[in-house]
Structure formats: C-alpha cells, structure tokens
BAZATI-718450 format. One line per 8 residues: number of its first residue (from 1); their letters; for each residue x, y, z of C-alpha. Coordinates in Angstrom, 2 decimals, decimal comma. Each point is the difference from the previous one (the first is absolute). Layout:
<atoms>
NUM) a) X/Y/Z | ...
</atoms>
This chain:
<atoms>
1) xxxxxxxx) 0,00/0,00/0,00 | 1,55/3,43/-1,22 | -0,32/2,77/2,69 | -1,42/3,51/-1,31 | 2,84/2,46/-0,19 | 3,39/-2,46/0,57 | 2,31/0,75/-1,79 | 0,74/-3,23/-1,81
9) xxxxxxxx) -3,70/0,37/-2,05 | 1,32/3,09/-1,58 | -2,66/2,45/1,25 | 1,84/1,47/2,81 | 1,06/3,58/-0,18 | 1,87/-0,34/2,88 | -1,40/2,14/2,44 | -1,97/-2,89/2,29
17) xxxxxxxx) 1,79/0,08/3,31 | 0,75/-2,90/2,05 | -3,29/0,28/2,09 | -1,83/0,24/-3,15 | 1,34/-3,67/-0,91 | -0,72/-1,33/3,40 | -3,72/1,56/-0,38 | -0,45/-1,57/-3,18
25) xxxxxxxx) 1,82/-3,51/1,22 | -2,45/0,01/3,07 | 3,31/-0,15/2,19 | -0,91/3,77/1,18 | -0,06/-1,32/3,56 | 3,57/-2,20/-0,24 | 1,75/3,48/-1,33 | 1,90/0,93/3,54
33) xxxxxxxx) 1,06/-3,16/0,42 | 1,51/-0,66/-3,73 | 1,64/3,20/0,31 | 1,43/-1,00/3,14 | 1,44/-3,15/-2,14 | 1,30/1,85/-2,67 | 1,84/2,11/2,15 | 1,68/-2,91/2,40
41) xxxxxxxx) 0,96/-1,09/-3,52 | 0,78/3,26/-2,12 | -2,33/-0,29/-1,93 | -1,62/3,01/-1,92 | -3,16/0,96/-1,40 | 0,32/-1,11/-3,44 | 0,88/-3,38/1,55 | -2,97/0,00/2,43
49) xxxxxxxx) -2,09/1,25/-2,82 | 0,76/-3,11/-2,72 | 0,37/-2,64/3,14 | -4,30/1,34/0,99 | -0,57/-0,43/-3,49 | 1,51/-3,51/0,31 | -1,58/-0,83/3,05 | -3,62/0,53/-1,29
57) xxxxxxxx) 0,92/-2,14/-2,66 | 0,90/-2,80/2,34 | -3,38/0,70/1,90 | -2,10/-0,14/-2,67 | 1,17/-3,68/-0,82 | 0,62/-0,80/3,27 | -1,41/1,67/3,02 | 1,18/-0,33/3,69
65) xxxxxxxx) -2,83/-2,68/1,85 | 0,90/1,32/3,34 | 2,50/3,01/1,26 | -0,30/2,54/-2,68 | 3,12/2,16/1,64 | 2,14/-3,08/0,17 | -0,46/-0,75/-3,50 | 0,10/3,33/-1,30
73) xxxxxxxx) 3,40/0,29/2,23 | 1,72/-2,81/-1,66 | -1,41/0,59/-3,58 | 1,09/3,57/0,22 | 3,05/-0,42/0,80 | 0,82/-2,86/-2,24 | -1,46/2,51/-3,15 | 2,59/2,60/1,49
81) xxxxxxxx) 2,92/-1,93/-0,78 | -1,86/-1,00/-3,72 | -1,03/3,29/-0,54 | 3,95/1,22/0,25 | 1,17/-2,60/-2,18 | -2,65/1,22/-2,44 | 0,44/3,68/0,23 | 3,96/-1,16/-0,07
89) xxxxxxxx) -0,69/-1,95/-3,31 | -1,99/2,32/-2,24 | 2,54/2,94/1,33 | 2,88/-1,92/-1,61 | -1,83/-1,37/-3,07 | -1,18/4,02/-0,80 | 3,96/0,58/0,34 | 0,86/-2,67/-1,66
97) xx) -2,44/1,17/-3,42 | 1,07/3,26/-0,12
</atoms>
C-alpha cells in the first residue's frame, strides 16, 4: 500500500514534516518515543521519515497481535538501520550517474 505524499510515489513536494508522516502512518502517538530512538542511535529525520514509511508497510501485512509499542519499537528501529543503507545507496548511485 503506497502512502499519500512519501516520497518514493513521486508526489511529494517535500514539505510534509515528520509529524505529518506519523499522522498519516497512524504512529502519531509512538512519535516521542521513535524520536527518542533515533536519537540514542543518530539517527535523523530523513531516516526516521523513510524507516515510518517502512514501518506502515510492515503493519499493513503484518500487524502487531498484542503490544503495539513493543512492536513498533523493534520494527522502527530495525527500518532505521534499512532506511540508512537506502538513503546511503541511492546517494552513491545519483553520484555515481552523474
């Protein structure tokens, strides 16, 4: 399922703010906490912002049966790391085509 405004679908103009991604992800309420994540880990926005988008993914195919906050914990942070590696990778390949 494609979320309205990230920007992998193309129709981002870029100003949604993170808050606006957690609205739309219905993670509005897990926001302090993955920002509290992000920073133990140095994590930034743009990270947090593609690792939400990667979270909802995850939910929509498979939702947490029991402790929303623990899941959402250990799927956010495991999208952090992805979501680095990602950023990381298209970074380089835009360098690379130049």
């Amino acid at each position: 399922m494609k979320i309205p405004n990230h920007p992998n679908t193309g129709t981002c103009a870029g100003t949604n703010t993170l808050e606006d991604y957690f609205i739309q992800t219905y993670f509005l309420d897990l926001l302090p906490l993955a920002k509290q994540i992000a920073q133990n880990y140095g994590y930034g926005q743009v990270e947090m912002i593609e690792a939400v988008c990667k979270v909802y993914d995850k939910y929509t195919q498979y939702p947490p049966t029991h402790n929303r906050t623990a899941w959402f914990k250990t799927v956010f942070t495991e999208k952090l790391s992805e979501a680095r590696s990602d950023l990381l990778a298209f970074e380089a390949r835009r360098k690379f085509n130049r």
